[in-house]
C-alpha positions in Angstrom: 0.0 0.0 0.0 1.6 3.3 -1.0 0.5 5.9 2.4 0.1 9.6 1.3 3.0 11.6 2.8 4.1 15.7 3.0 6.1 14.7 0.2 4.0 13.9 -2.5 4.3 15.8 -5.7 3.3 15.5 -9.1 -0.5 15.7 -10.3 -3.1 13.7 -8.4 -5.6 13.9 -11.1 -9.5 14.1 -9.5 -11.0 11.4 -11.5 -14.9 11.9 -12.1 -17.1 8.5 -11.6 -18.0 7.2 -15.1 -21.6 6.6 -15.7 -23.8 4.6 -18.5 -26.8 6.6 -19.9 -28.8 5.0 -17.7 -27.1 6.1 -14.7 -24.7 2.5 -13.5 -21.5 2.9 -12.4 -19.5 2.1 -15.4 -16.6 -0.2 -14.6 -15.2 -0.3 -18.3 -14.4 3.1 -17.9 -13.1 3.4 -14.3 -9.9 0.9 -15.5 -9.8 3.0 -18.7 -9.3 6.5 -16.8 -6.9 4.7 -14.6 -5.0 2.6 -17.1 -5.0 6.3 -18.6 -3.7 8.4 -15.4 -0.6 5.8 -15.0 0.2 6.2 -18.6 0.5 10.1 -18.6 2.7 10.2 -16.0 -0.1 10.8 -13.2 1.8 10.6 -9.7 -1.4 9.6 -7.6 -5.0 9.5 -8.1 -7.8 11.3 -6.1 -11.1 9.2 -6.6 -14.9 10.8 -5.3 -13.6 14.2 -5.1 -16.3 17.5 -5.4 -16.5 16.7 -9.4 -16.6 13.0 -8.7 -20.5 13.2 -8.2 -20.1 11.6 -4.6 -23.0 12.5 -3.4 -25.1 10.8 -5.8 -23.4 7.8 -4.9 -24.8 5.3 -2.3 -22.5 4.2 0.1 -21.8 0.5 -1.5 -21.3 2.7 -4.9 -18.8 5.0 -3.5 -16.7 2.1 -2.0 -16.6 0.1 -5.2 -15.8 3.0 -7.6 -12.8 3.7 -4.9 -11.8 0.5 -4.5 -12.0 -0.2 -8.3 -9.4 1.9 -9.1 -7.2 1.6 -6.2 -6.6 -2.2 -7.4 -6.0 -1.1 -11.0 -3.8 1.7 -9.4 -2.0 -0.7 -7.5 1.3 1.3 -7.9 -0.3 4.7 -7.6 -1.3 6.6 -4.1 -5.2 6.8 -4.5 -6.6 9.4 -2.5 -10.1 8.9 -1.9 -12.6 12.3 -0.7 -15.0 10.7 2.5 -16.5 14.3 3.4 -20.0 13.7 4.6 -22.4 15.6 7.2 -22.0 13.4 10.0 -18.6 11.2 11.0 -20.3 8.0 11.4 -20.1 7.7 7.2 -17.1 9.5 7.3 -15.6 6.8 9.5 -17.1 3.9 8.1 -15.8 5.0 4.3 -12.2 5.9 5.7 -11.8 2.5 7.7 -13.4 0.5 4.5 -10.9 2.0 1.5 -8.0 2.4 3.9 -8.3 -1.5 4.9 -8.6 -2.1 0.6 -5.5 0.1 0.0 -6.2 3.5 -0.2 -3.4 6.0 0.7 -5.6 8.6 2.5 -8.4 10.1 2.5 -10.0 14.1 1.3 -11.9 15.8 3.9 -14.1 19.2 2.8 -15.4 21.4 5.9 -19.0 22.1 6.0 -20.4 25.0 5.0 -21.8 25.8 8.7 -17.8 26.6 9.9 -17.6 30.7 9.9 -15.0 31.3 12.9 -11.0 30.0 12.8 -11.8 28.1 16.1 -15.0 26.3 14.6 -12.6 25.4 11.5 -9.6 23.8 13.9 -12.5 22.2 16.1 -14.1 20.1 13.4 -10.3 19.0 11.6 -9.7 17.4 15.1 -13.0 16.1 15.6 -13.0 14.4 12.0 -9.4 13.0 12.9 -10.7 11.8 16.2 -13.3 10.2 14.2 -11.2 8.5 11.4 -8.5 7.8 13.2 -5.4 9.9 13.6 -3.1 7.0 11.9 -5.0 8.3 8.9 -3.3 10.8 6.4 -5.9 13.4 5.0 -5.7 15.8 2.7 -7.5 19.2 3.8 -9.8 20.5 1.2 -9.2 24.1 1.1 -12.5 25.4 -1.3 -14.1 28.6 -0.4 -15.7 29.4 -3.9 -17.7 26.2 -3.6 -17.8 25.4 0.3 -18.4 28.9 2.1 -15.6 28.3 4.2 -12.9 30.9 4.9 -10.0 29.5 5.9 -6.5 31.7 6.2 -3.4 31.1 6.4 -3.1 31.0 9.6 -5.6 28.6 10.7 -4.5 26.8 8.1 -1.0 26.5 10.2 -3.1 25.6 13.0 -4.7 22.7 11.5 -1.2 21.4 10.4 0.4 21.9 14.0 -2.0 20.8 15.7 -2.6 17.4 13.2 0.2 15.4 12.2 -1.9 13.3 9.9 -2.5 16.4 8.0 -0.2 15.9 5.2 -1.4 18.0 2.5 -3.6 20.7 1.2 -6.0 21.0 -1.7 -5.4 24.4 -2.5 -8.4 25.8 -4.4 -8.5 29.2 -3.1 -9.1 32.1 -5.9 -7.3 34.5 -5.7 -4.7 32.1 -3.6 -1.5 33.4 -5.0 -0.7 34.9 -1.6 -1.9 32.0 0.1 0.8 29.5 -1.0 3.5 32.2 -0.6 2.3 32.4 3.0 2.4 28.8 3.9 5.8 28.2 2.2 7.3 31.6 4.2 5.5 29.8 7.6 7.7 26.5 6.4 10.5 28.8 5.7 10.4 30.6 9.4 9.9 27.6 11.0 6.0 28.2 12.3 4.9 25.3 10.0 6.0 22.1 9.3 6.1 21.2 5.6 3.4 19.7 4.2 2.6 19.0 0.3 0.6 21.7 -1.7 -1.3 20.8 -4.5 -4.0 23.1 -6.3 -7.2 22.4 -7.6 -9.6 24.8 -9.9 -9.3 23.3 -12.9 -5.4 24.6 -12.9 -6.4 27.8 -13.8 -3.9 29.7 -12.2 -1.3 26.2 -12.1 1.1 28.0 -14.0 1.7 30.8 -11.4 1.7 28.5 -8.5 3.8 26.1 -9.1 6.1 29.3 -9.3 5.1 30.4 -5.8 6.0 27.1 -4.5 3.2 24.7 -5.4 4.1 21.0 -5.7 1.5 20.3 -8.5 -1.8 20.1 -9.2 -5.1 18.0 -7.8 -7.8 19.2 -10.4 -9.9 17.2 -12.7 -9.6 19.1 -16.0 -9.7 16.6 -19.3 -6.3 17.1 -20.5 -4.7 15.7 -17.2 -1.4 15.1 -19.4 -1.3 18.6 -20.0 -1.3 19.5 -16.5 1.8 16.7 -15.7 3.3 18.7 -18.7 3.3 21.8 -16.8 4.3 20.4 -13.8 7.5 18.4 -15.1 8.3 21.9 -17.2 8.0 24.4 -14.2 9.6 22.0 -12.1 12.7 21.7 -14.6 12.9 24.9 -14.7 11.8 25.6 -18.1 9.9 28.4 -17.5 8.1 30.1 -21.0 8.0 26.5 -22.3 5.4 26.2 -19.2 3.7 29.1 -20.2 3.3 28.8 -23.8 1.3 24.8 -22.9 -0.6 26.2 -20.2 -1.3 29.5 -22.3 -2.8 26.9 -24.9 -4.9 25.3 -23.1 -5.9 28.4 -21.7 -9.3 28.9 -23.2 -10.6 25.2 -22.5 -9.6 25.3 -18.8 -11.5 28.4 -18.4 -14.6 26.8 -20.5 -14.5 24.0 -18.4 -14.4 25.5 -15.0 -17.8 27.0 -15.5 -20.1 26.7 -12.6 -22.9 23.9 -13.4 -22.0 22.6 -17.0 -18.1 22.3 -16.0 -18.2 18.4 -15.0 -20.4 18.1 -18.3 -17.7 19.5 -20.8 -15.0 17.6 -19.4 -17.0 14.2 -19.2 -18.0 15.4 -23.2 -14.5 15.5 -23.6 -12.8 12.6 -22.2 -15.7 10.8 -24.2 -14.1 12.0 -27.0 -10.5 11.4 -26.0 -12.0 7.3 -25.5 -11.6 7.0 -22.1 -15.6 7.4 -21.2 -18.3 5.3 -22.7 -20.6 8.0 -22.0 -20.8 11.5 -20.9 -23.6 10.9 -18.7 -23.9 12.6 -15.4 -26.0 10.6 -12.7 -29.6 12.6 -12.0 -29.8 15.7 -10.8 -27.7 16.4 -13.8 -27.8 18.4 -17.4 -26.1 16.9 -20.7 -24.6 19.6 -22.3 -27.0 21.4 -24.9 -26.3 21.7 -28.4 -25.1 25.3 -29.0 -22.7 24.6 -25.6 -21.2 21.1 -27.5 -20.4 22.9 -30.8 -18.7 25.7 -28.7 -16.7 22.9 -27.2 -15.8 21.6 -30.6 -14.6 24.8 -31.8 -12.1 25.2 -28.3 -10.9 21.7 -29.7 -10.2 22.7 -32.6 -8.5 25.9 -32.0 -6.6 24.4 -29.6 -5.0 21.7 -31.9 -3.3 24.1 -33.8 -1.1 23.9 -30.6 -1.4 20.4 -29.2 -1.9 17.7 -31.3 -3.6 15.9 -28.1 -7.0 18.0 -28.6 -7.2 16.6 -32.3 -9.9 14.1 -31.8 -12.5 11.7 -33.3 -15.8 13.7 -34.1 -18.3 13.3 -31.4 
């Protein structure tokens, strides 16, 4: 079993849960995503994360989606998201995918927390719950969860919970944010722990460069983002920038509010790797006028990346 540690690196790519037309969990396509993910140089997996349609899942669905690609990612960390309302699921989801191989676990705060103490006082309570020999990733997503959380009690968390070993940066703007963390690791208020940042890598390139160790985002050109990553970290700094500047247009398409997990499951359709682009009810299919517009950021976007040349829909 590979356990997640401060050290991990790379791009953790948030896989979304395939899904026949008819709504079943489609298997076929969770060991094509994977098989995908370990040939594109992926460096973990996150599995049931906020575009992963979790909580459509039942609870026997969520642990055989996560435990489906933990066995097919048998030499890949798989990081599975267990945020719930209440800690009895939260437990009983962390104890079943650690004890099948997962490395760790996600955990998102509710949307109730509004004071720094309130934040610190449910991390501890969801570690006393799951177990404190559990690594989790903290899920750092105001735009989506309503939750403020600062730098600072940020550095609580981590002080205060050694099985905090990473953050899911998804703050916007956030810039600051990482520079803050690594200057508390730097002075010697924080202990190090892995960043990796979410929002569809929309602002990747720029983190990384504030001190970023990759990316944990679900966008449909996860080989792009392990481009960026490997170039930034190399040192190869316009080379970065003109990929990322590419792909621009699409990232920003895609992170749309409401029909963003739509697009991308359109477009990993198209890439192969889904059967269908279905999105288990209460969901939209893209509409018609929104799929051409898709099409037409494909095709402007092969003129600079042969990877978004693809079979017509």
């Amino acid at each position: 079993m590979r356990t997640l540690t401060a050290d991990a690196h790379g791009v953790y790519p948030i896989a979304p849960t395939p899904f026949f037309d008819d709504g079943r969990i489609d298997i076929a396509s969770i060991d094509r995503l994977t098989d995908f993910y370990l040939s594109c140089g992926a460096t973990g997996i996150t599995v049931l994360g906020q575009l992963g349609e979790a909580p459509k899942l039942e609870h026997e669905e969520s642990l055989a989606v996560a435990t489906q690609m933990i066995r097919r990612a048998a030499q890949l960390p798989v990081v599975v998201g267990v945020s719930a309302p209440g800690f009895a699921a939260m437990r009983a989801l962390t104890r079943e995918v650690m004890d099948r191989g997962a490395a760790g676990v996600m955990i998102a705060p509710p949307n109730t927390l509004r004071t720094d103490d309130q934040i610190v006082g449910y991390y501890q309570q969801a570690v006393e719950a799951i177990g404190a020999d559990v690594p989790f990733v903290l899920q750092d997503y105001p735009l989506t969860f309503s939750v403020q959380m600062t730098p600072g009690v940020i550095r609580r968390i981590v002080q205060a919970l050694p099985s905090c070993v990473m953050l899911k940066h998804e703050d916007w703007p956030g810039l600051e944010k990482i520079t803050a963390l690594r200057g508390f690791e730097a002075d010697g208020s924080m202990r190090h722990i892995a960043i990796l940042c979410g929002n569809n890598g929309l602002f990747l390139d720029y983190e990384m460069e504030r001190g970023a160790d990759g990316a944990n985002t679900g966008y449909a050109f996860p080989d792009m983002l392990v481009d960026v990553v490997r170039l930034s970290a190399a040192g190869e700094r316009e080379a970065a920038h003109d990929l990322f500047d590419a792909h621009l247009p699409l990232l920003r398409y895609e992170q749309q509010p409401g029909p963003g997990l739509a697009v991308r499951k359109y477009i990993l359709q198209r890439r192969g790797l889904l059967s269908s682009a279905a999105l288990r009810k209460p969901g939209a299919p893209l509409t018609a006028a929104a799929r051409s517009e898709v099409d037409h950021l494909l095709e402007r976007l092969a003129r600079h990346d042969a990877r978004a040349r693809l079979p017509s829909a």
